[in-house]
N, C-alpha and C positions, 0 to 999 in steps of 0.2 A: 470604438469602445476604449475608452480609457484603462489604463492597469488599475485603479482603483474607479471602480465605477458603482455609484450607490442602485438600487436597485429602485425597479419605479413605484413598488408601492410603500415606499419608506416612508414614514410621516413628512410631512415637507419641515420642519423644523428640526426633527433628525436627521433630515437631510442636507440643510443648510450647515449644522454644524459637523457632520463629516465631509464637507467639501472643504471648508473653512480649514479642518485640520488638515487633510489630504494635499492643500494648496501652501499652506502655512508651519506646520508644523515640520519644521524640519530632523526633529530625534525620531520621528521614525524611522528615516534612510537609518539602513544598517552601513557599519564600515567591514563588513565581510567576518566571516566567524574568524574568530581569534586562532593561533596557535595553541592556546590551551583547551579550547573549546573541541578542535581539531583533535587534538591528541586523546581526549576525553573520551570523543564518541569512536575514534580508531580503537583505541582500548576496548569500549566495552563492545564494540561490534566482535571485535579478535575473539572475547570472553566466549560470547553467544556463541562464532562458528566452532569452537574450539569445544564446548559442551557437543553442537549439534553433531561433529564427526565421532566423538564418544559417544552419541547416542547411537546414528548408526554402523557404527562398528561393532557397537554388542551389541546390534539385533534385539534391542529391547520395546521399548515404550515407543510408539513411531509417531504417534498425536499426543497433547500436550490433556487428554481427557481421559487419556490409559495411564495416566497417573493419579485419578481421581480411586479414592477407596468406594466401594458397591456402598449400596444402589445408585449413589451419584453419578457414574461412569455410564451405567447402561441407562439412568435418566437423558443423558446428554446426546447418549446416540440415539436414543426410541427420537431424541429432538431434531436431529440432523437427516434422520429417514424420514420424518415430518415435515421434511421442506425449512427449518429455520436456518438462519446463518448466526455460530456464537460468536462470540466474540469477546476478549479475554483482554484485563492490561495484563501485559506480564514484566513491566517494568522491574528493575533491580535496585530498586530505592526507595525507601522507607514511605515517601511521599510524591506517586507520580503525577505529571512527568516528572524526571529526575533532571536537578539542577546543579547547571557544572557552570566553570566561570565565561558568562557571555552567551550562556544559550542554555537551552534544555534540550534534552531527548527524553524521545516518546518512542515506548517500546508495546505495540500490539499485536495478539494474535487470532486468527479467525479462522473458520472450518463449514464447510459446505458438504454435505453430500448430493451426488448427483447421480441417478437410476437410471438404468439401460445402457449406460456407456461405460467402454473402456479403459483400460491405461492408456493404450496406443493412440485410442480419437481424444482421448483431453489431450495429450502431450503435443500430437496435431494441430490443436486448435490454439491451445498454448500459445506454442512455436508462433503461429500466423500472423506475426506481428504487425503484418500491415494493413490487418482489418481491427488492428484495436480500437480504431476513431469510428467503428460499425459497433461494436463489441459493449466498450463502455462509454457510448455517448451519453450526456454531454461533458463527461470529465476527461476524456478523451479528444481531443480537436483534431488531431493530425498523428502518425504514424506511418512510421519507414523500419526497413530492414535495411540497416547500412551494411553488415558484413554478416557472413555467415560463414561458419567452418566447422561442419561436423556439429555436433550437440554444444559451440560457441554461438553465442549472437552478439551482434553489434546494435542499436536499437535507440530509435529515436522517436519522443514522442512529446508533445504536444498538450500540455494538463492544464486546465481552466478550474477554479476552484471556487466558490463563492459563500462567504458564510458572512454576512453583512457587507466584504468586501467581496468584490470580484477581482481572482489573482490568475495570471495566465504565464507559464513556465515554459520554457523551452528546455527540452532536459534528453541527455544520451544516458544507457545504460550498459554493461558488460553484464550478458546474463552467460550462466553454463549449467546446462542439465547432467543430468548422471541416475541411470536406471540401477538399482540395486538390485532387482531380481523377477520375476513373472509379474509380481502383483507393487513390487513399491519402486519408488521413484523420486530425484529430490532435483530441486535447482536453487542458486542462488544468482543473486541482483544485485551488482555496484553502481550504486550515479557514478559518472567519470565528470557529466555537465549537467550543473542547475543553471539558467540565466532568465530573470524577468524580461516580460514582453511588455512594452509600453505601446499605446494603444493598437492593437494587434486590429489584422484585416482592415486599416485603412491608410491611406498615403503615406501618415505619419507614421510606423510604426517603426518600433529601433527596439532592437536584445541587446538588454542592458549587459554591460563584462560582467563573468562570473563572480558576484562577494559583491557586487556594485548596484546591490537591493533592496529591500525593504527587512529581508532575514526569514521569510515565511517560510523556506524551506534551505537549507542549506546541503543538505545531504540526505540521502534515502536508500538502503538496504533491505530486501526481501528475500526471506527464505522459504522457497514451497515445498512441500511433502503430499505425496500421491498416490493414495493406497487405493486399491481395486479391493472389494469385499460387497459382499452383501447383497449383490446383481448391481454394483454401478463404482461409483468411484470417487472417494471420502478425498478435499483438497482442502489442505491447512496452509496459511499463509502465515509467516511472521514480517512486521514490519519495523523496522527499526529508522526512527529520523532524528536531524537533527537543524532544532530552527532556533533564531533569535529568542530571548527572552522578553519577557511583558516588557516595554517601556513604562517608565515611571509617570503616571498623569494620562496614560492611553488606554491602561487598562478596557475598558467600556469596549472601545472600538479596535484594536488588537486584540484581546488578549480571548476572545471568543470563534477568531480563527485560526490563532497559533495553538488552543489548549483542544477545539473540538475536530478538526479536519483532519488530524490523523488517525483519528479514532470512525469516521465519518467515513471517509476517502476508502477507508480499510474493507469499511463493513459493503460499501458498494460495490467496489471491487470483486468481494467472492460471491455476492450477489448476484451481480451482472456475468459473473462467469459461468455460474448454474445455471442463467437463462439462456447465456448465447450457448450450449452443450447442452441445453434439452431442446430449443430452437431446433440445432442445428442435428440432432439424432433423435426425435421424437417420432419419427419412421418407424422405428425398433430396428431398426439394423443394426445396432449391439449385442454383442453376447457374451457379456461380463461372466468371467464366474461366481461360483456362491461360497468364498470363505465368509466364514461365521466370525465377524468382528468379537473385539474381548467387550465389549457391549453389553452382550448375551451369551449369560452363560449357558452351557447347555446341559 
């Protein structure tokens, strides 16, 4: 499978012409994000953890929908006891994704609730990093626990993504959890390596040097928060990336996997995570407590 691989039921003239560019077109290769692009999204991730240790430090607002003023607040939890997943921009600019020189960053955030289980078994299952290629197939391909120390991970994983284009990452991350007290609990996720796969699982395959890609994903940060309430346990993700911007004339064929797969990628993610933790404790051998989220009031 080629890193750009058109998919087979594409019209054969839609096809012919993103092979055409895939072969030819050479402004797609990115020359690796910029220093300023760099410095940009280091900035506004700083901003983000820098709010989110203010948040929980004052024990306030712990999901980003306990800031919502009633009845919209307890609308969105009566939705997350209902099995949906939200899903939120929370970008920090005027018009997202937010545009800095040489790339964009995309800033989302999403919330699951999931019934019968605990703090302890989501954190568990979490952690399990080397059944994520179980967990979130097919965007998941492969997964390792390179190192572990205490509530540190080292973490490699393996990401296939397809939204006209089929793109396959080879990517480590430095994750570290931190329990705040019975019922909450928070981690965060640095990429340390993004590197495109060219044709992945067959003879030819070659991980391209990091910055030495197309720009689809350059960087990626996630912050999760894990509150036990309500007989199960409510999981918010933030995601924070940073990829290439449109190329000029590509628009059509970029700019529909750089502008929707973070938002896409996100919402699977706390999706498949609710399924693999009701999967995996739909026994009932949970026994969550019953705090009464700010939800419902009482």
């Amino acid at each position: 499978m080629n890193l750009l691989q058109i998919p087979a039921a594409a019209p054969r003239a839609l096809a012919l012409l993103i092979l055409i560019f895939a072969i030819a077109a050479s402004p797609m290769r990115a020359d690796g994000p910029s220093p300023a692009a760099v410095k940009a999204f280091d900035n506004y991730t700083a901003a983000a953890e820098s709010h989110t240790r203010e948040d929980l430090a004052a024990g306030g607002n712990f999901l980003y929908i306990d800031t919502l003023p009633q009845p919209e607040r307890a609308k969105n939890y009566a939705l997350l006891r209902h099995g949906q997943t939200l899903v939120h921009n929370s970008a920090k600019c005027p018009a997202p994704p937010c545009t800095i020189p040489g790339g964009l960053i995309h800033d989302w955030t999403a919330i699951v609730f999931v019934p019968g289980v605990t703090l302890a078994q989501t954190l568990a299952t979490l952690q399990d990093y080397d059944r994520d290629a179980i967990y979130y197939q097919p965007q998941v391909i492969a997964s390792k626990i390179l190192d572990r120390s205490g509530n540190r991970f080292q973490v490699f994983l393996r990401l296939q993504q397809t939204h006209i284009l089929t793109v396959v990452l080879d990517t480590e991350y430095e994750i570290q959890y931190a329990a705040i007290d019975d019922t909450h609990a928070a981690s965060q996720s640095h990429s340390t390596r993004i590197s495109e796969v060219e044709n992945p699982d067959s003879a030819r395959e070659r991980v391209l040097p990091a910055g030495n890609d197309h720009g689809f994903l350059w960087r990626l940060n996630s912050y999760w928060r894990f509150y036990q309430a309500d007989g199960g346990v409510y999981i918010q993700c933030s995601a924070i990336s940073l990829t290439r911007d449109v190329p000029a004339g590509l628009g059509w064929l970029v700019g529909p996997f750089i502008q929707n797969i973070p938002r896409e990628s996100l919402l699977f993610t706390l999706t498949a995570t609710r399924q693999a933790l009701l999967q995996k404790f739909r026994t009932g051998t949970a026994s969550p407590t019953n705090h009464s989220s700010k939800g419902d009031p009482q």
